[in-house]
C-alpha positions in Angstrom: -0.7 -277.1 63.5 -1.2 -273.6 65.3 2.4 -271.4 65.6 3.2 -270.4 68.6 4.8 -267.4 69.9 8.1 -267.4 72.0 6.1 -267.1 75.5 9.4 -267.8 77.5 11.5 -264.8 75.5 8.5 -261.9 76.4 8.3 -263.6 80.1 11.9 -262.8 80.2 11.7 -259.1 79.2 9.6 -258.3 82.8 10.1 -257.6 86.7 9.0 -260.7 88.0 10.8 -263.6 90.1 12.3 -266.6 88.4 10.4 -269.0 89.7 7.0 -267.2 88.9 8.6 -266.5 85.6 8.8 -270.2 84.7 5.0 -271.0 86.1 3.8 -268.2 84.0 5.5 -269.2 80.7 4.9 -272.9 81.1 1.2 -271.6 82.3 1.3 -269.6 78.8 3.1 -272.2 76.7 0.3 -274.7 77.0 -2.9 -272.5 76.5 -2.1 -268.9 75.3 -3.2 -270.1 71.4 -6.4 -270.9 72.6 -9.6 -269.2 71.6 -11.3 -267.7 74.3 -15.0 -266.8 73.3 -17.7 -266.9 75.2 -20.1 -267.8 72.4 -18.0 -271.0 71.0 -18.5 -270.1 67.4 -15.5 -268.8 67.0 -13.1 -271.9 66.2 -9.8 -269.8 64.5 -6.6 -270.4 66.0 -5.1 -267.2 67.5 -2.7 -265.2 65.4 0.7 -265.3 66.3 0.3 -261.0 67.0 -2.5 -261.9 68.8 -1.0 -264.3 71.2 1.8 -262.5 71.8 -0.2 -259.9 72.6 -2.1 -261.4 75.4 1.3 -262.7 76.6 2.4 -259.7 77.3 -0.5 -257.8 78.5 -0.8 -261.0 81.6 2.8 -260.6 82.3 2.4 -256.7 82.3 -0.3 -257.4 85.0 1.4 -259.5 87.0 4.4 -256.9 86.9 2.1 -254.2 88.0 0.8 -256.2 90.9 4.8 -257.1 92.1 5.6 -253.5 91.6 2.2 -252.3 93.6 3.3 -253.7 96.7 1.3 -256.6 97.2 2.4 -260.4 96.3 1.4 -263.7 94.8 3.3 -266.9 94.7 2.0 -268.3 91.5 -0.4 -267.5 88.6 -2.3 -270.9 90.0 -2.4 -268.8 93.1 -5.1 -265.8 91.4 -7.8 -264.9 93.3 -10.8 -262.4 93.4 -9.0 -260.0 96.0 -5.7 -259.9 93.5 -8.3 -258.6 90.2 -10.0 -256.2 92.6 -6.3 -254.8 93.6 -5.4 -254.8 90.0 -8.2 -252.5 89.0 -7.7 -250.2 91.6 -3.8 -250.2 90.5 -4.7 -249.1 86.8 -7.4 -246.7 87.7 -4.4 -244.9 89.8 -2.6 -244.6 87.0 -5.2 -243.2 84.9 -5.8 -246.0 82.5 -9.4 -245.4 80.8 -12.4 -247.8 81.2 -11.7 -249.8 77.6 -7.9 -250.5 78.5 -9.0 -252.0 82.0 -11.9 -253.3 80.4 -9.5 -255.2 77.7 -7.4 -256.3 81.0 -9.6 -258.5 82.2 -9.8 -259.9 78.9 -7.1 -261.2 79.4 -7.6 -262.3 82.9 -10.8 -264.0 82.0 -8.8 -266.4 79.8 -5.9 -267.0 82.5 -9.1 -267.8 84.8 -10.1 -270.4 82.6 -6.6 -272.2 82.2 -6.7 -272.6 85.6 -10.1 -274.1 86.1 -11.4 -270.9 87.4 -13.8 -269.6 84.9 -16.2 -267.4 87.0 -13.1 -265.7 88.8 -13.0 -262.5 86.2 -15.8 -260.7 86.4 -17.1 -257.2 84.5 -15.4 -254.4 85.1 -18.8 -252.9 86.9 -18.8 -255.1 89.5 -14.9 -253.5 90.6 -15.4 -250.1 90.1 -18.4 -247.7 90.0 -18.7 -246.5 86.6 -21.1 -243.5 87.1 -18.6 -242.4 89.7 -15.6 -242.0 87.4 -17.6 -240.7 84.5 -17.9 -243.5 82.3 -20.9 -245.5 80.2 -22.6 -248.6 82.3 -23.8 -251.4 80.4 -27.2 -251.1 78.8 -30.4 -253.7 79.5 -28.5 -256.4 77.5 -25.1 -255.9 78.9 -23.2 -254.4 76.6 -21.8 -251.1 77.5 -23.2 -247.9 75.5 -20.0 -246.7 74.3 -19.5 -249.9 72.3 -23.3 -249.9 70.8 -23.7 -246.7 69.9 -27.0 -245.8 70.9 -28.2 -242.6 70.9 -25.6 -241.0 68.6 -26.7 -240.0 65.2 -23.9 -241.9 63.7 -24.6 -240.3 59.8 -24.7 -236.9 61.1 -20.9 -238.0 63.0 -19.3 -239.4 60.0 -20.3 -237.1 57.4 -19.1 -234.1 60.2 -15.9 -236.4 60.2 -15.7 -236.6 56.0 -15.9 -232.8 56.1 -12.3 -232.8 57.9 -11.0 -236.3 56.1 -13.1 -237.8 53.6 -10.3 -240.7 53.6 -10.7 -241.6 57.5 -14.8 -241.1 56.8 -14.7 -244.0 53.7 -12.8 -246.4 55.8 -15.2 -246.0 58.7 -17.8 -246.8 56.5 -16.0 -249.7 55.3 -15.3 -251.1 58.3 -18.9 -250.7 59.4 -20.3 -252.6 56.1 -18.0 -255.1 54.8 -17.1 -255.8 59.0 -13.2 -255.0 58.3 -11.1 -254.4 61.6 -9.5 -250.6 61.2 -5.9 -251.7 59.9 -7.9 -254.0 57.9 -9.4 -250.6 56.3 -6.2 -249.1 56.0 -4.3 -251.3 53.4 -8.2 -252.5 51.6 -7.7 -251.9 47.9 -11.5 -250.8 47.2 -10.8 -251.3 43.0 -9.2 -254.8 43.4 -12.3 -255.4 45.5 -14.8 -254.2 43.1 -13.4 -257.3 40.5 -13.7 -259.8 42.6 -17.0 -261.5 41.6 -17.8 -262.9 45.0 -17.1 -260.1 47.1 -20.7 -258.8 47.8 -21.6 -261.6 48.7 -19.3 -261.5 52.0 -21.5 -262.0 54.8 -19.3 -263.0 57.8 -16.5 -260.7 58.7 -12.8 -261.8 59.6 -13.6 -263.8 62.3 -16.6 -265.2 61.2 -18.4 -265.4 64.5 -21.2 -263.2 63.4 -23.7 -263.4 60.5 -24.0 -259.9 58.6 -26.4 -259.7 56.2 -25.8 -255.9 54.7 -27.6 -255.1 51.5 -25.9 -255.1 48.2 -26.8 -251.9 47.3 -25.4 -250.2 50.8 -22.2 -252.7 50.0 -21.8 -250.8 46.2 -22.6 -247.1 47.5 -20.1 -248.0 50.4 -17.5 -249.4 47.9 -18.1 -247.0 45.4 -17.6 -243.9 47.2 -14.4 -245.6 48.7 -12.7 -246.2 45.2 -12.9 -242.7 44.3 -10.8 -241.7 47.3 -7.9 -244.9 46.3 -4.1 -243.6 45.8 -3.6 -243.8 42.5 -0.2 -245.7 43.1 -1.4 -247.8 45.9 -4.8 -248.5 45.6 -5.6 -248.1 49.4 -7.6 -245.1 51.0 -4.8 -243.5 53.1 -3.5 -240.5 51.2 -0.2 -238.5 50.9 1.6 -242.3 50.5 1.6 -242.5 54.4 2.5 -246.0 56.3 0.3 -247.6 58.0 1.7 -246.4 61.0 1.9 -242.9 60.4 -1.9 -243.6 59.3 -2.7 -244.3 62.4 -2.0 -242.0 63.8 -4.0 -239.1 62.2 -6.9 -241.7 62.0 -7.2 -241.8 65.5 -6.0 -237.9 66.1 -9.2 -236.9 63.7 -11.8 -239.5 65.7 -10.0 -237.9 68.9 -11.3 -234.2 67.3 -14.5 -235.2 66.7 -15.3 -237.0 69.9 -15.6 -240.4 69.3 -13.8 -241.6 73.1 -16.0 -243.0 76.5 -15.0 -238.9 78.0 -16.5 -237.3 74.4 -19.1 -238.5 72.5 -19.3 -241.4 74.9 -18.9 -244.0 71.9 -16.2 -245.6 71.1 -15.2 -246.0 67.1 -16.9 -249.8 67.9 -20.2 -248.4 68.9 -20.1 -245.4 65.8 -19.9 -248.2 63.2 -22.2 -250.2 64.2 -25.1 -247.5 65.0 -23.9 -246.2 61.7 -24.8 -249.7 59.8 -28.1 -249.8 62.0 -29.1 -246.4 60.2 -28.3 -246.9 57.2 -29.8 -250.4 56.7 -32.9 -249.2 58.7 -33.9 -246.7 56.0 -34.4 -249.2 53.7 -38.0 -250.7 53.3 -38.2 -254.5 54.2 -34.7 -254.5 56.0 -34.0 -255.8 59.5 -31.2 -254.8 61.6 -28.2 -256.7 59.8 -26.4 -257.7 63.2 -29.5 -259.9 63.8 -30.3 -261.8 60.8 -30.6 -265.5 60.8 -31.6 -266.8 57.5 -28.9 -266.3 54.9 -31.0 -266.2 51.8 -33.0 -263.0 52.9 -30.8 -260.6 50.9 -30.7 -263.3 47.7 -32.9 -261.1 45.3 -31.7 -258.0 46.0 -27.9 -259.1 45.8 -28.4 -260.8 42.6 -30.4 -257.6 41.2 -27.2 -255.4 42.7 -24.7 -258.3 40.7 -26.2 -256.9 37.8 -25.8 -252.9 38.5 -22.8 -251.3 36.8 -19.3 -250.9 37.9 -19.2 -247.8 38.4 -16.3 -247.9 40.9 -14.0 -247.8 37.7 -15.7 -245.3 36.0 -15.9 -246.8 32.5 -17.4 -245.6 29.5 -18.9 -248.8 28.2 -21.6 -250.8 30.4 -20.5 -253.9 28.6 -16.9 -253.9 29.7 -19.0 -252.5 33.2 -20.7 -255.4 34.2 -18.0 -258.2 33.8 -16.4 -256.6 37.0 -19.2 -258.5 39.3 -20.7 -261.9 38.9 -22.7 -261.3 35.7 -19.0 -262.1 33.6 -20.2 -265.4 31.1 -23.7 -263.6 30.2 -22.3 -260.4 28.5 -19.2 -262.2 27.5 -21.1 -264.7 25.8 -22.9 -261.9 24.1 -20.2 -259.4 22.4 -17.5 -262.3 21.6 -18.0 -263.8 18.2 -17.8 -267.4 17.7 -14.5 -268.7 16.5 -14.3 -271.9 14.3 -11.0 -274.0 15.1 -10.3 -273.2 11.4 -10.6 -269.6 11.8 -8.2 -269.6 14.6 -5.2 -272.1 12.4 -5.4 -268.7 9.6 -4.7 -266.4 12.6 -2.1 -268.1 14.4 0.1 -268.8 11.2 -0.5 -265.2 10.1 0.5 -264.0 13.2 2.9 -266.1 14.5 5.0 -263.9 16.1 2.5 -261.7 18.1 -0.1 -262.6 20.3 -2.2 -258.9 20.2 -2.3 -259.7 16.7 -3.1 -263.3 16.8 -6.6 -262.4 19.0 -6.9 -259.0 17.0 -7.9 -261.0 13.4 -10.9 -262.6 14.7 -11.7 -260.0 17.2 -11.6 -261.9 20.8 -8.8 -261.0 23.2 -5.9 -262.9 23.8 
């Protein structure tokens, strides 16, 4: 069973009559949980965040409309004419391309609780995009902010590790292991790096899209990353900041370098993946990892990067090194002596009353 937000205690909280108030939060009580993706892969319920905050971004719009001058008797009631006046609302108040462009996100899924699917359109087909400065949507309709091409995405986050080598690692991580950014902000690279399975992550939190990354750009990534964890924490941000406050000079130092639709003219979307496309394409025999469709094309090089040393941690003894990935039974196996039930009576009743010393007579670990 999916949890649902409190739709009717946000549709309280805005300028809007009563009676359109209880349209909108029945209208949002029955359908604002669903998944709306235009590719149908994606079949995981809605977060509770995440409903609340298309909740609230529909009311906002329908407040803005109200307050705009112009009205509308019921969310049923949307048409064409009332998106077109919307847009033209936020562009007089300055909103950027992306904001409007998530707008109609939203929109497009009210459209389709309605029965009205092909009501929302792009945001080029409201407003002229060369006009007001921003980035049109390339051949296969994706706008070029979002896929970054063009930019020399390397060149931009090693400029950006030269001002934050933190904010540069969990770019990176992002891009690779396909983490959203506050995602990247509270990832404990270390933990990560003993988890036996976790190279061989292919889809990323939502699991709509296969990503098949090489191991070996997975351990340079992850590497790198762990010798930039808090000591205390285990996370990249430094100075024992909150996630919050985090956020704050992350996007502050992407601000510096650029990386908006009115700077660079690619958004932090568009830098990671042009970033992954670079990366991946200098390696021989590797396609664009967006793309690939058969998941055992990496097999042999991920099972020949299982085997390469942990070298996130730094230890001293390849041994103790290689247990940290999936290559734990083999060397185990190897170093631990062979223990006769016998063996093990002697060191129990010798050592009764500690356990280090019970594992330490016959030389295994507790």
């Amino acid at each position: 069973m999916v949890d649902l937000v409190d739709v009717f205690k946000i549709v309280q909280s805005y300028k809007l009559r009563a009676d359109f108030k209880g349209a909108l939060a029945r209208l949002l009580e029955d359908n604002v949980g669903h998944v709306h993706s235009r590719s149908g892969k994606n079949v995981t319920p809605l977060s509770v965040r995440t409903q609340e905050l298309r909740a609230r971004a529909l009311c906002k719009a329908f407040e803005d409309f109200h307050q705009g001058g112009h009205a509308i008797q019921s969310p049923y009631r949307l048409e064409a004419k009332h998106v077109q006046l919307l847009v033209e609302i936020w562009l007089a108040q300055g909103q950027t391309s992306s904001t409007i462009d998530n707008k109609l996100t939203h929109l497009r899924a009210l459209a389709q609780w309605i029965a009205r699917p092909g009501l929302v359109t792009t945001l080029a087909d409201y407003v002229d995009l060369e006009k007001h400065g921003w980035s049109s949507p390339d051949a296969s309709g994706r706008k070029m902010s979002f896929s970054g091409d063009g930019i020399d995405a390397v060149a931009v986050i090693e400029d950006i590790a030269r001002t934050d080598a933190h904010i540069a690692a969990q770019l990176k991580l992002q891009a690779v292991f396909d983490l959203g950014v506050k995602e990247s902000f509270v990832f404990r690279p270390k933990d990560a790096a003993r988890c036996r399975d976790f190279l061989a992550i292919v889809r990323g939190p939502k699991g709509s899209c296969l990503r098949m990354v090489p191991s070996e750009v997975k351990l340079a990534v992850l590497s790198e990353a762990a010798g930039l964890a808090d000591q205390y924490t285990g996370t990249t941000m430094r100075d024992r900041l909150t996630k919050q406050q985090w956020c704050r000079v992350y996007y502050g130092v992407l601000k510096k370098h650029g990386i908006t639709e009115k700077g660079l003219g690619v958004t932090g979307q568009g830098l990671k993946r042009r970033f992954l496309e670079q990366v991946c394409g200098r390696l021989p025999n590797h396609s664009p990892p967006l793309t690939v469709a058969d998941d055992n094309t990496y097999r042999d090089t991920h099972h020949t990067v299982e085997k390469h040393p942990a070298t996130v941690e730094a230890l001293d003894r390849a041994t103790k090194e290689s247990s940290y990935f999936a290559m734990q039974s083999g060397p185990m196996e190897t170093r631990l002596p062979m223990v006769t039930h016998l063996e093990m009576g002697k060191a129990l009743v010798w050592n009764f009353e500690d356990e280090s010393h019970q594992a330490g007579a016959p030389r295994i670990s507790r």
